[in-house]
matplotlib code that plots the C-alpha trace (Angstrom):
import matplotlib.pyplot as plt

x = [0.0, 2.7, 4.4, 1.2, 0.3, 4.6, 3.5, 0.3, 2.3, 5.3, 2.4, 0.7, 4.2, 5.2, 1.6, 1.8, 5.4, 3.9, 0.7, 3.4, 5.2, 2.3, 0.8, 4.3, 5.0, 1.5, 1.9, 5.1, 2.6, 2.0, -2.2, -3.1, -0.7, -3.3, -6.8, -8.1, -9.9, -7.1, -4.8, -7.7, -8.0, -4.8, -4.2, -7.4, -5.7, -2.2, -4.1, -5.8, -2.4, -0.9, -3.9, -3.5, -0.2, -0.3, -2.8, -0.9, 2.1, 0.1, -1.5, 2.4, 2.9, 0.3, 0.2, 4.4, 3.2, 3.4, -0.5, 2.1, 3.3, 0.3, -1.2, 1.4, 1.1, -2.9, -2.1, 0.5, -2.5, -4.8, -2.3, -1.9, -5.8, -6.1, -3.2, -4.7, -8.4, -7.4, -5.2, -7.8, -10.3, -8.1, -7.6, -11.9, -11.9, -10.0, -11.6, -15.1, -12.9, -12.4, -16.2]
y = [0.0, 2.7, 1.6, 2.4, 5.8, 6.5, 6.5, 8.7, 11.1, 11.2, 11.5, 14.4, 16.3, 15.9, 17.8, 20.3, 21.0, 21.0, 23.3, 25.6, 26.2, 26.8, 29.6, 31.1, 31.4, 32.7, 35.7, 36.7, 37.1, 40.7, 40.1, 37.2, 37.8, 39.6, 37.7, 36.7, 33.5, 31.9, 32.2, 31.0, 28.0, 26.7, 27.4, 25.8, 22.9, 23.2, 24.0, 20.2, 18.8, 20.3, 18.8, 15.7, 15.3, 16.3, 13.9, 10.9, 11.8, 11.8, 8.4, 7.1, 8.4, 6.4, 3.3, 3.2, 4.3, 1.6, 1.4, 3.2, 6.2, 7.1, 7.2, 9.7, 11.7, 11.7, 13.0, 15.4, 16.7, 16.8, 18.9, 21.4, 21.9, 22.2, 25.0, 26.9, 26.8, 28.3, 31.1, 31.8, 32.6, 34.5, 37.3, 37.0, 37.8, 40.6, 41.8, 41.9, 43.2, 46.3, 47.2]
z = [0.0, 0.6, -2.4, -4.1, -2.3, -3.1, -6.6, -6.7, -4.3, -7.4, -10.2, -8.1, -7.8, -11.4, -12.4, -9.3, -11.2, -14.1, -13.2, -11.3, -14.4, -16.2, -13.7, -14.0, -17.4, -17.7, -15.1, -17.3, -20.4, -20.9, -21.8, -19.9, -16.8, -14.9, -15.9, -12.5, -14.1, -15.9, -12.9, -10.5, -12.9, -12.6, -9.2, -7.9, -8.9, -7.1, -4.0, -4.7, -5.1, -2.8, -0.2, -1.9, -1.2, 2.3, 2.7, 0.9, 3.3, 6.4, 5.8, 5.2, 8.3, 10.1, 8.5, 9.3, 13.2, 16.0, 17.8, 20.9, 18.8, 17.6, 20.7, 21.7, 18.9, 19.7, 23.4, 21.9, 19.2, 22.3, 24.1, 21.5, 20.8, 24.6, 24.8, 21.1, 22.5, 25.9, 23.8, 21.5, 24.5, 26.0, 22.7, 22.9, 26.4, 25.8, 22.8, 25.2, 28.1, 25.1, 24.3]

ax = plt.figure().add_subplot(projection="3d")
ax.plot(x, y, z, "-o")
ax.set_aspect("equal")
plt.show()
């Protein structure tokens, strides 16, 4: 299975190159360079890749993980929610503490 999700992960590269190239070459031409739909249209699909590939790497990740590691990493995860949830209430607190 990894040597399978490997491959998509090296086919989704080679066309976010590919698309990259593309959206680069085309903000250097002097007409189309600045039309807002032609560049959307090709970098709606690097955003994909770029989320595909992510993904790909993170289910590597997992499926490589002992049942004991990712355990950890889920209390380290937990952790970190905790610790941005409490921050986060704190700069909403303060904006209330304002008006």
């Amino acid at each position: 299975m990894i040597k399978i999700l490997n491959q998509r992960k090296k086919e989704c590269e080679s066309h976010q190159k590919r698309l990259e190239k593309q959206l680069r070459d085309l903000r250097n031409d002097k007409e189309l360079g600045f039309d807002i739909e032609i560049i959307g249209g090709i970098q709606h699909p690097i955003g994909y890749f770029t989320g595909v590939i992510a993904e790909i790497e993170n289910t590597i990740k997992l499926l490589s993980m002992s049942l004991e590691a990712y355990e950890n990493e889920k209390r380290e995860i937990k952790k970190l929610n905790t610790k941005q949830k409490k921050y986060l209430k704190s700069i909403i607190e303060k904006q209330k503490d304002k008006h």
